[in-house]
C-alpha positions in Angstrom: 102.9 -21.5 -3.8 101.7 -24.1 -6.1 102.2 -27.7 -5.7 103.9 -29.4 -8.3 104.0 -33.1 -6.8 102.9 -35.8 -9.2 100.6 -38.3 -8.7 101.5 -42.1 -9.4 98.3 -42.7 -11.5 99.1 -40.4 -13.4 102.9 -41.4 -14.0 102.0 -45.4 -14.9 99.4 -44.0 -17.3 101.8 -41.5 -19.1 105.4 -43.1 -18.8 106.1 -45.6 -21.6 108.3 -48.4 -19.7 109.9 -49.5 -23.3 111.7 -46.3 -23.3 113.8 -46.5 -20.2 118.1 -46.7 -20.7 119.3 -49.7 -19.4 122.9 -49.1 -18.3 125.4 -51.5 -17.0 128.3 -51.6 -14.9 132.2 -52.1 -16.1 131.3 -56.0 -13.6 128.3 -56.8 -15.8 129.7 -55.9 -19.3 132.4 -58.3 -18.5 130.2 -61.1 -17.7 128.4 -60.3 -20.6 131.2 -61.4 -23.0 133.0 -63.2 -21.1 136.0 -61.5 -20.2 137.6 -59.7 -17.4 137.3 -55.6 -16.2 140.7 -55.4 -17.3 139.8 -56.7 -21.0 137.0 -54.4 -20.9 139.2 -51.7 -20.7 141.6 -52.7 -22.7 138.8 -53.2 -25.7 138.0 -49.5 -25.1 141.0 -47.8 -25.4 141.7 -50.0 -27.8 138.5 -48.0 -29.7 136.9 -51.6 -30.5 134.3 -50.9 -27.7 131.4 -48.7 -27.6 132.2 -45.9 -25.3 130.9 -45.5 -21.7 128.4 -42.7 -20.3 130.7 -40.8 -17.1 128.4 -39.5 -14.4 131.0 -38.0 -11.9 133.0 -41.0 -10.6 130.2 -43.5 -12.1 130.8 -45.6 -15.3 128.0 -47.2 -17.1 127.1 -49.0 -20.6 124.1 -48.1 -22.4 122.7 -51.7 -22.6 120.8 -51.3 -26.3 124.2 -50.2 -27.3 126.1 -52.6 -26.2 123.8 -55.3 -27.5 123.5 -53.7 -30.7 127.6 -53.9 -30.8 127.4 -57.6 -30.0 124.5 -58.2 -32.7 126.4 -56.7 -35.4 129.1 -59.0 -34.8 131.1 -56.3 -33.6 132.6 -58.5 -30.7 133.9 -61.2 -32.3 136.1 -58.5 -34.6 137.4 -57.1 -31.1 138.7 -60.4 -30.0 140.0 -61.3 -33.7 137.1 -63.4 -34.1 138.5 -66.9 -32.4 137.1 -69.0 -29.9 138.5 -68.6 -26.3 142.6 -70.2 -26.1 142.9 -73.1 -24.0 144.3 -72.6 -20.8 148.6 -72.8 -20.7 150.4 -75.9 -20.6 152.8 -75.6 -17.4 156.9 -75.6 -18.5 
């Protein structure tokens, strides 16, 4: 049988790094913009966030989408556009 094993020269000559997909966690989208894992959610059912990529049980964020979302100003529109609320004043 033939050996089909690769050899790492050969891989850092011919892979071009620039091309890899980023992809992030539910955790790290939310520290992204600044909101909780629940808000995250909420944004995508609420159909004002890109969609995530499902691998089995996994969930994960294709980063140049996500960024491109943010760029376009796409996340301000999903939180109305205003800054953060101050916190509550107790009763």
């Amino acid at each position: 049988m033939a050996d089909y094993r690769m050899n790492d020269e050969f891989l850092d000559e011919r892979v071009d790094r620039s091309a890899e997909i980023r992809m992030i966690t539910v955790d790290r989208l939310a520290e992204i913009l600044g909101v909780s894992t629940r808000t995250v959610w909420r944004l995508v059912s609420g159909g004002q966030l890109p969609q995530p990529l499902r691998f089995g049980r996994n969930v994960r964020w294709n980063y140049a989408t996500v960024r491109t979302w943010i760029e376009r100003g796409d996340a301000n529109k999903a939180d109305g556009g205003t800054e953060p609320k101050p916190p509550r004043k107790p009763r």
